[in-house]
C-alpha positions in Angstrom: 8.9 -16.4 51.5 12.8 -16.9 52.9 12.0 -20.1 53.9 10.2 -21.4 50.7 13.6 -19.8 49.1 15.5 -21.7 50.7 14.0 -24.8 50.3 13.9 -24.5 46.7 18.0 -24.4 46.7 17.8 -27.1 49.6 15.8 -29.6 47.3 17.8 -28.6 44.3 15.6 -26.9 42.4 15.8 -23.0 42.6 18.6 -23.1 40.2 16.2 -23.9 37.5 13.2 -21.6 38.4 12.7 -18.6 36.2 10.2 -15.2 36.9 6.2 -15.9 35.9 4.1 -12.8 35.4 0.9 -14.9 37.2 1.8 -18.1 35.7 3.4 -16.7 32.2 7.3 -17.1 31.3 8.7 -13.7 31.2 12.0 -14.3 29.6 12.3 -15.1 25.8 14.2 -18.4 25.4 13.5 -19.4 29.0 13.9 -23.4 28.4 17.3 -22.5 27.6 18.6 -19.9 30.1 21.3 -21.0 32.3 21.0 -22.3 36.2 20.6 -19.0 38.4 21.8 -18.3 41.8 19.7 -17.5 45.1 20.4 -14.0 45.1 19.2 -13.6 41.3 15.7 -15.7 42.6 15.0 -13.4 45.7 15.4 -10.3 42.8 12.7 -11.6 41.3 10.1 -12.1 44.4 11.0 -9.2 45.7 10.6 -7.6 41.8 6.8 -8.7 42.5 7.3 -12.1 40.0 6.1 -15.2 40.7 8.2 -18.6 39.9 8.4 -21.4 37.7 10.2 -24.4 37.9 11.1 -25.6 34.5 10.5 -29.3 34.0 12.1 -32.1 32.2 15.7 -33.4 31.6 18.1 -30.1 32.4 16.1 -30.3 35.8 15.8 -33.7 36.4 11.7 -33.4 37.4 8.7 -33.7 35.9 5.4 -33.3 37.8 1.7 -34.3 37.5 -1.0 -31.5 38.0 -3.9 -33.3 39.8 -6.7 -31.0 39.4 -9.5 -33.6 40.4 -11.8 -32.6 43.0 -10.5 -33.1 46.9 -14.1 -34.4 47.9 -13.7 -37.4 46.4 -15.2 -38.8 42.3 -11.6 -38.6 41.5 -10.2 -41.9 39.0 -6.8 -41.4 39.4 -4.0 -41.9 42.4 -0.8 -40.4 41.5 2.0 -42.6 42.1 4.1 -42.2 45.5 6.4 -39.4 45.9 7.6 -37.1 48.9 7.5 -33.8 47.0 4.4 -32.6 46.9 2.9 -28.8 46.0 -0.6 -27.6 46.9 -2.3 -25.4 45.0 -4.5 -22.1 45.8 -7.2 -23.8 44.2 -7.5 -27.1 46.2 -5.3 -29.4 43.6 -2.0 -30.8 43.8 1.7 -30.9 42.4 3.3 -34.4 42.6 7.4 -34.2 41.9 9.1 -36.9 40.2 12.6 -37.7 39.3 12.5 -37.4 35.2 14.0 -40.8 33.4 15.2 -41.3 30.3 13.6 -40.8 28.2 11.9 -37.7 29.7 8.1 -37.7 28.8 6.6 -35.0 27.5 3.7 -32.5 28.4 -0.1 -33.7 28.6 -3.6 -32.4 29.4 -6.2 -34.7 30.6 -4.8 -37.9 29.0 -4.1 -40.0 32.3 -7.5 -38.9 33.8 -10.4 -35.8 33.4 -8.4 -32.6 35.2 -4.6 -34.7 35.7 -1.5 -33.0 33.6 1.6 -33.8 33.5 4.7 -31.0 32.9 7.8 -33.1 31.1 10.2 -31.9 28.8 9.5 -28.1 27.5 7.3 -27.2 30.2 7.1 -25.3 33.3 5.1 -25.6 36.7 4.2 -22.8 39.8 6.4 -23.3 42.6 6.3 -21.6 46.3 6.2 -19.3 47.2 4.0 -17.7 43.8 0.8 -16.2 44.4 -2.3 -17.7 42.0 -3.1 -15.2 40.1 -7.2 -15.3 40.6 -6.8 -17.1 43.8 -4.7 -14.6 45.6 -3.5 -16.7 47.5 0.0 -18.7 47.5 0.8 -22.3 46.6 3.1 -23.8 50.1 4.7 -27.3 49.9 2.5 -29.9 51.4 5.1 -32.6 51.9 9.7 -31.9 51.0 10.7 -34.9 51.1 12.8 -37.0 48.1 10.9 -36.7 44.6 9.4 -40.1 43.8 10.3 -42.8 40.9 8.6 -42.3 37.6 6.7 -45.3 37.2 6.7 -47.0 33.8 4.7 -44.9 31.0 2.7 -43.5 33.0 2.1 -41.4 30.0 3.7 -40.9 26.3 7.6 -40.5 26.0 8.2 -37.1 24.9 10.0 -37.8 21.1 12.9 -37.4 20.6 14.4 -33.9 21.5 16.3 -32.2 18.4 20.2 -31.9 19.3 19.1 -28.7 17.9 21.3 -26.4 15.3 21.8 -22.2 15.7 19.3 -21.9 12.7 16.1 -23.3 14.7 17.0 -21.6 17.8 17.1 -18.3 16.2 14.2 -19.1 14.2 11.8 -19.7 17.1 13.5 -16.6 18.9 12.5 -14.5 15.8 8.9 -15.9 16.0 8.5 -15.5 19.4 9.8 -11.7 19.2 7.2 -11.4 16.5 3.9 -12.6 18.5 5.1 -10.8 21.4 5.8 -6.9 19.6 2.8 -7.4 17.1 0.5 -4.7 17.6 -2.9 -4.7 18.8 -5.3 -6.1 16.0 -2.4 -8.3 14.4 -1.7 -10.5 17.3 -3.6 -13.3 16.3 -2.7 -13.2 12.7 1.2 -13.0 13.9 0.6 -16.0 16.3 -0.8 -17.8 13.1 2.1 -17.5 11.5 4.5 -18.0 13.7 3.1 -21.5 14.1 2.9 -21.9 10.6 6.6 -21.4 10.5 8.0 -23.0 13.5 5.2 -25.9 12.2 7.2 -26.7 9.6 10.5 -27.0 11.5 8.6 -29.1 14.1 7.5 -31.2 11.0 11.0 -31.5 9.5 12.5 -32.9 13.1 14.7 -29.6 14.1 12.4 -28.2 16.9 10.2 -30.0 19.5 6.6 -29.6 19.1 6.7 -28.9 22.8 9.1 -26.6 23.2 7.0 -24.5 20.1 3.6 -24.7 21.8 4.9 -23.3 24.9 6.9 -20.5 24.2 4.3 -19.7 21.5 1.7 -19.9 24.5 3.6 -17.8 26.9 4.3 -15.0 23.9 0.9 -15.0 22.9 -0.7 -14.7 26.9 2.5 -11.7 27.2 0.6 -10.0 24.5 -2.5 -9.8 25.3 -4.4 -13.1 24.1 -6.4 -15.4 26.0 -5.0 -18.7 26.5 -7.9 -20.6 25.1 -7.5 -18.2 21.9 -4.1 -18.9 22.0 -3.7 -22.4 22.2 -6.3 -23.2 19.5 -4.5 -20.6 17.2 -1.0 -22.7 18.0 -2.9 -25.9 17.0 -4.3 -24.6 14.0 -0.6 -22.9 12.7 1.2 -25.8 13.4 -0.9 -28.3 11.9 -1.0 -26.2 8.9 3.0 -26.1 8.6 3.3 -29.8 9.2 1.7 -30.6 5.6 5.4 -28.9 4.5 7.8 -29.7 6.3 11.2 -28.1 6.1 15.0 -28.5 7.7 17.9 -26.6 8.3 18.2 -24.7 4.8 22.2 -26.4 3.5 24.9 -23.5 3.7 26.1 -22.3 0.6 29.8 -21.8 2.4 31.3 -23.2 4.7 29.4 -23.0 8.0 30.9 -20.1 10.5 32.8 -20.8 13.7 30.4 -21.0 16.7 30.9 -18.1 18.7 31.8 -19.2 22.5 29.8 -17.2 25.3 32.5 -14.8 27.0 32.3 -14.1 30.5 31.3 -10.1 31.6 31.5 -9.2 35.2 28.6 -7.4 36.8 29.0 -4.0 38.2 29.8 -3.8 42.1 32.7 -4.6 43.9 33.8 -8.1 43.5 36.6 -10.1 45.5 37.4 -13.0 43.2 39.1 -16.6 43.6 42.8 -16.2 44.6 41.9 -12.7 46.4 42.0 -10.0 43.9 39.6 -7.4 44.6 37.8 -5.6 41.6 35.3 -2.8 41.3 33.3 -2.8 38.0 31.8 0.2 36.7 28.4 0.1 34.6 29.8 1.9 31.7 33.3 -1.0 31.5 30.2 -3.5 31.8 28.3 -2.1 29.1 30.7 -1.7 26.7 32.1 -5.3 28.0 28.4 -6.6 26.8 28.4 -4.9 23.8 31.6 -6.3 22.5 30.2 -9.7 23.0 27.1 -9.5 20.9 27.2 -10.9 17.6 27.6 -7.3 15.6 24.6 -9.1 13.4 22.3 -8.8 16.3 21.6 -5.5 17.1 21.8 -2.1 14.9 21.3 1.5 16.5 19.3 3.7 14.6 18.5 7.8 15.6 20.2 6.8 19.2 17.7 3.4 19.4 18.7 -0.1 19.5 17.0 -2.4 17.5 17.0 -5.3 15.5 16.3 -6.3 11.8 13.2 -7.9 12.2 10.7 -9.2 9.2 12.5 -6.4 6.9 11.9 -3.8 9.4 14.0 -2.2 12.3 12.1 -3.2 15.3 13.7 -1.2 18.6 15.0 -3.7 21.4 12.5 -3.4 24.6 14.0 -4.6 27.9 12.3 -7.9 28.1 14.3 -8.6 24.8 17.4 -7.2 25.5 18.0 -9.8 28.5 17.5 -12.8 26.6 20.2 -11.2 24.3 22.6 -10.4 26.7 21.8 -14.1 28.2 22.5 -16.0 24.3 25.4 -13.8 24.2 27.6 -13.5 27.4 27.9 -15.1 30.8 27.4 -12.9 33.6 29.6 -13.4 36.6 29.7 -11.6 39.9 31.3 -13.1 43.5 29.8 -14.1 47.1 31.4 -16.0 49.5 30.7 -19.8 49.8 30.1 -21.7 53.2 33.0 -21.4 54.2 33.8 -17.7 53.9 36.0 -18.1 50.3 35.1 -16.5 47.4 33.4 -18.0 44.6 32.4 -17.1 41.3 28.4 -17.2 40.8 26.9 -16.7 37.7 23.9 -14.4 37.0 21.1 -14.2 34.5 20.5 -10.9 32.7 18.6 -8.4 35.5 15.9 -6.3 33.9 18.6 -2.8 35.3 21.4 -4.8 33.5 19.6 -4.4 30.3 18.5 -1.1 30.7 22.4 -0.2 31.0 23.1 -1.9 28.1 20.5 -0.6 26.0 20.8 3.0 27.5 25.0 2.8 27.4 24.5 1.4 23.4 22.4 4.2 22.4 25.2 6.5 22.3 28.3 4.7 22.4 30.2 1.4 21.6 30.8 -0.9 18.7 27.1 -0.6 17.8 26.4 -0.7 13.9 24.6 2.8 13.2 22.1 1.8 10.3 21.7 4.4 7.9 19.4 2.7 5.2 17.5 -0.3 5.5 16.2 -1.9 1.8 14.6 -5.2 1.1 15.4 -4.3 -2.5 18.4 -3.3 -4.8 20.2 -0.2 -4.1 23.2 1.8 -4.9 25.5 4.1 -3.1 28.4 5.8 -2.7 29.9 8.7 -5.6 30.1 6.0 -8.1 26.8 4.6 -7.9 27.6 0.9 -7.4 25.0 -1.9 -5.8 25.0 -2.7 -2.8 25.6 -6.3 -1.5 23.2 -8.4 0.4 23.2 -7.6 4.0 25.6 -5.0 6.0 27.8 -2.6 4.0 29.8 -0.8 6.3 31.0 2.0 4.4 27.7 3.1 3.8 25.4 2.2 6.5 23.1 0.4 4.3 21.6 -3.4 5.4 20.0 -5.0 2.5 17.4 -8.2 3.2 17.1 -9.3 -0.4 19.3 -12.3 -1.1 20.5 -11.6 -4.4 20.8 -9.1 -6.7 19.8 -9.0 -10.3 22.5 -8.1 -12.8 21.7 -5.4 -14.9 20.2 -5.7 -18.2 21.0 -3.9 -21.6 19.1 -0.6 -22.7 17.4 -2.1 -25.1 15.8 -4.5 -22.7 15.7 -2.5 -19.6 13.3 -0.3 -21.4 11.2 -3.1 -23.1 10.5 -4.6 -19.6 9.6 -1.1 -18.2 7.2 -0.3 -21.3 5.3 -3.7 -20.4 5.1 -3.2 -16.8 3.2 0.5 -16.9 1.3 -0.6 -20.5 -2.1 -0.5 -19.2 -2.2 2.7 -17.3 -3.5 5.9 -19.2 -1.0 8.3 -19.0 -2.0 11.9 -19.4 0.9 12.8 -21.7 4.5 11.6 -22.1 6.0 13.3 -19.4 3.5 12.1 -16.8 4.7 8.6 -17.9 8.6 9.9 -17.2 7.6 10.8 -14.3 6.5 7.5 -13.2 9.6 5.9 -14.1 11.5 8.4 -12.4 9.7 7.6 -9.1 10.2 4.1 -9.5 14.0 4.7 -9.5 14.5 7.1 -6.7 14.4 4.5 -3.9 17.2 2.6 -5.6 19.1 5.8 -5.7 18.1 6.6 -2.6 21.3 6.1 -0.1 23.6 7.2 -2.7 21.7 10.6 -3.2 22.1 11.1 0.8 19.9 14.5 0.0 16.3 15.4 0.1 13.4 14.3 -2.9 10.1 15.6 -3.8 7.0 13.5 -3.4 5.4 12.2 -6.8 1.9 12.4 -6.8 -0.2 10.0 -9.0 -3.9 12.3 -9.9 -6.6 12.1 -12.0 -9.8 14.3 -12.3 -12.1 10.7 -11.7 -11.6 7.8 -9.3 -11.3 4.0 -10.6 -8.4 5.0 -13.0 -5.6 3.0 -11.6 -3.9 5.5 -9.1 -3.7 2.8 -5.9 -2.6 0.5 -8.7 0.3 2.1 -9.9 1.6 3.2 -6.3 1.0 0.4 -4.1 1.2 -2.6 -6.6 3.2 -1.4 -9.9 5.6 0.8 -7.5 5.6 -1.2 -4.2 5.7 -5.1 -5.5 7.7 -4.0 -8.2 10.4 -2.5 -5.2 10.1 -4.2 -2.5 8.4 -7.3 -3.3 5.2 -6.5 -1.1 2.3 -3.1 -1.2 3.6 0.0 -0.8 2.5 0.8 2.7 -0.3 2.9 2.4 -0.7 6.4 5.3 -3.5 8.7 6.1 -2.6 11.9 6.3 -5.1 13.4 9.1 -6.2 16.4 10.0 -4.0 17.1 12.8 -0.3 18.7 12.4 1.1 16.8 15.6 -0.9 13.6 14.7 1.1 13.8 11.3 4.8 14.5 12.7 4.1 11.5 15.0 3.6 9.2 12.0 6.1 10.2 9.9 8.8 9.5 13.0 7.2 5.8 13.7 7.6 5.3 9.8 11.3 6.3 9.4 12.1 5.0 12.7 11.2 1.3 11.2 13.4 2.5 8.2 10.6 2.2 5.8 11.8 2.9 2.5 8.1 3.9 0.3 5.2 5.7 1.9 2.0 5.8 0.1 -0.7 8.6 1.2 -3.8 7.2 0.3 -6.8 9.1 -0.8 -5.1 12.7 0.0 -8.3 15.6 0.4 -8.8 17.8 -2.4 -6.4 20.6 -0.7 -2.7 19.6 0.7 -0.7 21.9 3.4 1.0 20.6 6.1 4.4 21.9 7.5 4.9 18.1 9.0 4.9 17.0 5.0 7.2 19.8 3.7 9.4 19.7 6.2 10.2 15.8 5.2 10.7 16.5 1.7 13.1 19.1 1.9 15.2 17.4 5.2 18.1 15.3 5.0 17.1 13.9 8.9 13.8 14.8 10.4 13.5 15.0 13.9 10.1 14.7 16.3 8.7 12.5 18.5 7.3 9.0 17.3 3.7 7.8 18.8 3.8 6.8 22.5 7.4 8.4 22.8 8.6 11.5 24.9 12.3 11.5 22.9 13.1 13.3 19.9 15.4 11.7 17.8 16.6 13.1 14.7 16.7 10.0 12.2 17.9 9.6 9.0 15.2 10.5 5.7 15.3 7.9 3.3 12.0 7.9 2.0 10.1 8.1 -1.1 6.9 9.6 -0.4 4.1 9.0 -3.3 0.8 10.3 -2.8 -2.8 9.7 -4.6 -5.9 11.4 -5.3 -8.7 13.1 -6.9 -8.2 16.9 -8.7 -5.8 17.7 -5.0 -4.8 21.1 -4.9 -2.1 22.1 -2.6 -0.3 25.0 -1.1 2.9 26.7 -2.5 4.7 25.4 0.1 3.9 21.4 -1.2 3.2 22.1 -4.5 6.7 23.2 -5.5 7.9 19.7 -3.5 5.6 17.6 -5.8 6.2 16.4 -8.9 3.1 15.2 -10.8 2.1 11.6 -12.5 -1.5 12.6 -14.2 -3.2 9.6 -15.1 -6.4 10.4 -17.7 -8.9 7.7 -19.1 -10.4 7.9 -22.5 -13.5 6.7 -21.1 -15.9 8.3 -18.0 -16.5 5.0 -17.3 -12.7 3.4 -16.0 -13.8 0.7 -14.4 -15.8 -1.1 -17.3 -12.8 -1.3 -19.4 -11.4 -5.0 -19.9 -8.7 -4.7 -22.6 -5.7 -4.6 -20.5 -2.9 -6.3 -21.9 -2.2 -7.8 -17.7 -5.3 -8.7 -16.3 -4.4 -9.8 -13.1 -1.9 -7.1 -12.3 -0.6 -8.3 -9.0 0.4 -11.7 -10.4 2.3 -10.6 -13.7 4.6 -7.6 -11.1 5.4 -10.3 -8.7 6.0 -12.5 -11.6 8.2 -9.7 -13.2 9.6 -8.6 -10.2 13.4 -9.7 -10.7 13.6 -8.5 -14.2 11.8 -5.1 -13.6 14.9 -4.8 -10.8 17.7 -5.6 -13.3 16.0 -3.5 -15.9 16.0 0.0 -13.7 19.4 -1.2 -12.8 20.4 -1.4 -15.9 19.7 2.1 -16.7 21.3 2.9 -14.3 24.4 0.8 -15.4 24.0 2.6 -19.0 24.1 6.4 -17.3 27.2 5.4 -15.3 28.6 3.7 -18.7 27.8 7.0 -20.7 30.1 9.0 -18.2 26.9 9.5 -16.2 25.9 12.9 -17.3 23.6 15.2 -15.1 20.5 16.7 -16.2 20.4 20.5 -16.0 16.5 21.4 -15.2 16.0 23.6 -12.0 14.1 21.9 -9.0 14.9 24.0 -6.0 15.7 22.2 -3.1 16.2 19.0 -4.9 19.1 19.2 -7.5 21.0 16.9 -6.7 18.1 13.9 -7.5 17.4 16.3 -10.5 20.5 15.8 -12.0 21.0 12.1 -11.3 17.2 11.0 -12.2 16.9 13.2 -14.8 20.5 12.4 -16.1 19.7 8.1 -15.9 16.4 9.3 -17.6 18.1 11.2 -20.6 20.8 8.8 -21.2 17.9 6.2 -21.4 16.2 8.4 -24.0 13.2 9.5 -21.6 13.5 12.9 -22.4 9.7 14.3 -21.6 10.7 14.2 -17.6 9.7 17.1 -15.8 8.4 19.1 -18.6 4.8 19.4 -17.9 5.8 20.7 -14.1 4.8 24.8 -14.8 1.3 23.5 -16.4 0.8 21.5 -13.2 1.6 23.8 -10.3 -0.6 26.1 -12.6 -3.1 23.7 -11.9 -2.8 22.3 -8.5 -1.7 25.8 -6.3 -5.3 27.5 -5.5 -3.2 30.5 -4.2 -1.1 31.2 -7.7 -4.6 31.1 -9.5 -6.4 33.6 -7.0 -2.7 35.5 -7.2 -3.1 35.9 -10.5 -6.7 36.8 -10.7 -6.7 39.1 -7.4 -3.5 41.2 -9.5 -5.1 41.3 -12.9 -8.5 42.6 -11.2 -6.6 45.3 -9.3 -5.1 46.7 -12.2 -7.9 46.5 -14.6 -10.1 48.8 -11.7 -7.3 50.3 -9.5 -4.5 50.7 -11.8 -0.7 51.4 -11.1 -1.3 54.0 -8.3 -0.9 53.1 -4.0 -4.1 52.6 -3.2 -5.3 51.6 0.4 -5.6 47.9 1.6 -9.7 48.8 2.6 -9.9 49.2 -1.7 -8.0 45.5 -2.7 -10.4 43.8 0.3 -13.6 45.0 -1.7 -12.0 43.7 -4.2 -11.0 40.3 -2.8 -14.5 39.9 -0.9 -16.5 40.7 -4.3 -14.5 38.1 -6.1 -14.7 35.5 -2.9 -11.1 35.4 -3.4 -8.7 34.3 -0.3 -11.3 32.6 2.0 -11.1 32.5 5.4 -12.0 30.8 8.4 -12.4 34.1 10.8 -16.0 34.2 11.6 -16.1 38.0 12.3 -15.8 41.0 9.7 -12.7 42.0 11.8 -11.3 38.6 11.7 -11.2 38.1 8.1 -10.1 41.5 7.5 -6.9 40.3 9.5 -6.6 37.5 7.4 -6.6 38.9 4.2 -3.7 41.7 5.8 -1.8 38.3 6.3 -2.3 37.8 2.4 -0.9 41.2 1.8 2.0 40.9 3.8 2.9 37.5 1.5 2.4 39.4 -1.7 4.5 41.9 -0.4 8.0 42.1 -3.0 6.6 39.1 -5.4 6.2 38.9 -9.2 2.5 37.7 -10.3 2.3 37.8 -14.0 3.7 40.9 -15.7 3.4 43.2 -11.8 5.3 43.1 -8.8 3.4 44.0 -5.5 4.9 46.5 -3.2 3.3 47.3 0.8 3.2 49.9 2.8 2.3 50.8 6.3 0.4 48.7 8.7 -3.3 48.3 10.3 -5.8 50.4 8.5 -2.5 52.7 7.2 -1.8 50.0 4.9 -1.1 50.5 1.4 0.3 48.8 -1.7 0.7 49.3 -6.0 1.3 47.8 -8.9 5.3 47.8 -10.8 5.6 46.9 -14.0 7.9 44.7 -14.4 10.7 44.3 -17.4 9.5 41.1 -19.1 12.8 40.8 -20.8 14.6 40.9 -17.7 
């Protein structure tokens, strides 16, 4: 292994090799990284990696992959060369000094089973280990790499001189095949070659260069390369039919930022004699510093980047191609003759642990509050946002632009047309709606707790999806309002609702919610300011920021006291039993017209926004406990707006929806129609309870649900049902309890 090392450097290659996982790039950005050093190459080996060799101009080689069988029938001789490679699998790897201009990659074009790796590839060197083989590739022959005989195949094109917009483009692309989730990998490969197609198509990134670090991502993630490459072919002939350049800048362009040099912890003696020590938290910070503050964000102590409109945390692999675009690293070793030299290092897997583990908690690091591919307002006066960071406030908006806002008048003729077809149970219902659809713009600026709005109707087919994932979520956010299962288990829940507000998801939709709600996971987020837990796959708890705005759907749900008083209601009713024959609607293809209406629906709940603020902004004065402060401001924009039904069918709905305030109230005016205002033992009110089949339980034994319903005692205990309060005694079967009338008046 030492020796094969060391004959890499001798030969003048090992500067240029880079760590394979089998034969797989691990390092984003890998045609790019800068030359490495001996020591960084023996890290890797010894890390268990094996190498590559990246061909083409920076290293001055290309090679051709003769695959053809050793036992003769081959067609083709390679040319000359005294470099020569052999492979675990019988074939061979021919070296060549790369002219100008460097040729490209091929496969099978100078003969059946004979490649060639040019410019934008990559090739196994010595001492790797074949992955299926098991067995390691040794130089056959180390002498002087041959001459590159004339087109021996295609010239590579052209390489773009390349600008920062296609480099960051690919980067983004890559990140994105490499993160997606199982099930979505393909579909994100697709795309990314769609996109980068369409830059290779408009001459700023070399078709090359795309296919292999769209390969390499892909294989990372779990494809098959066969999979893989025909997916690549298929994307990127698809982008090439439009083609697309560096978008012109609308200001003058920024000044490139020049890579600054950050000295790797140990002790270092430098040029000139100076002796330094450098500590991993001065390195860290050094690091941080250095990154463009556009880069990376921290959110609920995680690093992460902006990514697609979504805060995507920073894994290790990606944090050292980072720290590589971003900062030199330089330690010291003595050269040949015992002086000391500076050396320069590529970004060590434990160097970007540090830096992600030091950034968590301290430096520079932007902490992102909000995150809002729409319109939003914040601070005490209520003003909009601008497009991308806002310091003051924590908030990064994606949206280019933001609509100005338009007059009353307006404002409320767009927002009549957009919810014209859906069948509103009454006025306030419709209110209600609108309410909803301006909470997340009020979101950051409210900084407190909202109730969940929950869109119901006694029949399926009569809009409810509709309304919450296309008229709410296009309307918002430009795309469906991500739509959430519930479950059935409490720890299952918690662990959702952390991945969601992690990615600093701004809507939540629970889809198709059972006929009976109760979950402390739920009510916990709509009363908290932060919610803490631990997300899927995760042993940390963070505590991270609430900004959501939670809408659920569903069919006659009924729900605990607990939810219920956290939910305000948006009661859809058809005039017909039969919803999904009706064809008068006034937008027939819904998801069309909102995308279509999209900017002036914005401007128009902006611009009652602009009116309440205009009108002194005056604060509603209903009671919603736990939520006042969204109470007054929604109800205030609201009532300014002259929307003045909001909230008022809330006592007729919890009336409606909490199963345990209707068998209160029947279980109370029972007992005192039979038992009267005397104590009377708890043994009497179970009778009572078991002959109505009020308060079910679960418990399987007599015993058991005798328990139970001592549990429902205890919660009666001290409340007001209806014109009694309920007062307990004792405990076990000593238990007691009466009837008070209460002053009505009072």
């Amino acid at each position: 292994m030492t020796d094969d090392i060391s004959t890499l450097f001798a030969l003048g290659l090992g500067p240029w090799t880079i760590p394979l996982r089998g034969k797989i790039p691990v390092l984003d950005a890998w045609q790019s990284l800068p030359p490495v050093d001996e020591e960084q190459v023996r890290e890797w080996v010894d890390a268990g990696f094996n190498l590559g060799l990246r061909t083409g101009s920076r290293s001055g080689i290309v090679v051709i992959d003769d695959d053809q069988p050793r036992s003769g029938g081959g067609s083709y001789t390679p040319p000359p060369t005294g470099l020569v490679v052999a492979t675990p699998t019988g074939g061979r790897h021919y070296y060549y000094r790369a002219p100008t201009p460097c040729p490209g990659n091929t496969a099978s074009r100078l003969a059946p089973h004979v490649d060639t790796r040019g410019e934008g590839g990559q090739v196994v060197v010595p001492p790797s280990i074949h992955p299926t083989a098991r067995s390691a590739y040794r130089f056959v022959s180390t002498g002087a790499p041959g001459v590159w005989p004339e087109q021996p195949a295609p010239a590579a094109p052209p390489r773009p001189t390349g600008t920062g917009y296609a480099a960051k483009a690919l980067a983004s692309e890559v990140h994105r095949v490499r993160t997606a989730p199982e099930g979505s990998r393909n579909d994100s490969l697709n795309r990314a070659a769609f996109n980068t197609g369409q830059l290779v198509a408009g001459g700023v990134l070399d078709a090359a260069t795309v296919q292999s670090e769209l390969l390499s991502a892909a294989m990372l993630a779990g494809l098959s390369e066969r999979e893989a490459t025909s997916t690549i072919a298929s994307g990127l002939k698809a982008g090439a039919r439009t083609p697309r350049g560096v978008p012109a800048p609308t200001t003058a362009p920024p000044t490139p930022r020049t890579r600054t040099d950050a000295l790797v912890p140990g002790a270092h003696v430098m040029p000139g004699g100076e002796y330094v020590e450098q500590g991993t938290d001065r390195f860290a910070t050094d690091v941080l510093a250095a990154i463009d503050p556009d880069t990376i964000y921290r959110r609920a102590a995680v690093l992460g980047e902006i990514h697609d409109g979504a805060f995507a945390p920073i894994q290790t692999h990606r944090m050292r191609s980072i720290v590589d675009a971003s900062v030199r690293l330089i330690g010291s070793k003595p050269n040949p003759d015992g002086e000391p030299q500076i050396t320069f290092r590529t970004c060590s897997r434990d160097l970007a642990q540090l830096v992600l583990e030091h950034g968590a908690l301290h430096g520079t690091v932007r902490d992102l509050k909000h995150l809002a591919a729409h319109p939003v307002v914040v601070g005490t006066d209520f003003m909009p946002a601008r497009p991308g960071w806002n310091q003051s406030s924590g908030v990064y908006l994606t949206c280019a632009s933001v609509p100005v806002p338009l007059p009353l008048d307006t404002a409320r003729a767009v927002l009549d047309d957009l919810i014209a077809d859906f069948p509103f149970q009454a006025r306030a219902d419709r209110d209600n709606f609108l309410g909803l659809m301006l909470t997340p713009i009020l979101r950051p600026a409210l900084d407190e707790p909202v109730p969940m709005h929950l869109i119901g109707s006694p029949m399926e087919r009569t809009g409810k999806t509709k309304l919450a994932e296309i008229v709410l979520g296009v309307s918002i956010t430009g795309r469906r309002t991500p739509a959430m299962q519930l479950g059935d288990r409490e720890e299952e829940r918690e662990k959702r609702i952390l991945s969601v507000l992690l990615r600093g998801q701004g809507l939540l939709h629970l889809d198709n919610l059972s006929e009976f709600v109760d979950s402390p996971s739920l009510a916990s987020l709509l009363t908290s300011s932060e919610y803490q837990g631990r997300p899927l796959g995760s042993s940390h708890a963070p505590t991270i920021p609430n900004a959501l705005t939670v809408v659920g759907t569903g069919n006659n749900v009924h729900a605990s006291p607990e939810i219920a008083k956290r939910i305000v209601p948006v009661r859809l009713l058809p005039a017909t039993g039969s919803p999904e024959t009706r064809t008068d609607f006034r937008h027939p293809d819904l998801l069309a017209y909102v995308h279509e209406a999209r900017e002036r629906v914005l401007a128009a709940l902006l611009g009652l926004v602009e009116h309440w603020r205009a009108s002194g902004r005056p604060r509603h004065s209903a009671g919603f406990g736990g939520f006042e402060r969204w109470t007054a401001v929604v109800g205030g924009i609201l009532q300014a707006a002259g929307y003045t039904d909001w909230l008022t069918n809330m006592l007729e709905w919890r009336g409606e929806v909490d199963d345990s305030s209707c068998q209160d109230t029947e279980f109370v005016t029972i007992w005192a129609r039979q038992l009267g205002l005397i104590w009377v033992d708890s043994a009497n009110l179970y009778a009572i309870a078991t002959d109505q089949a009020l308060y079910p339980s679960k418990a399987t034994t007599e015993h058991g649900r005798k328990i139970a319903f001592g549990r429902t005692l205890n919660r009666l205990n001290k409340r007001i049902v209806g014109q009694y309060r309920i007062e307990v005694e004792g405990v076990g079967s000593r238990r007691q309890a009466r009837l008070v009338m209460v002053d009505s008046s009072q």
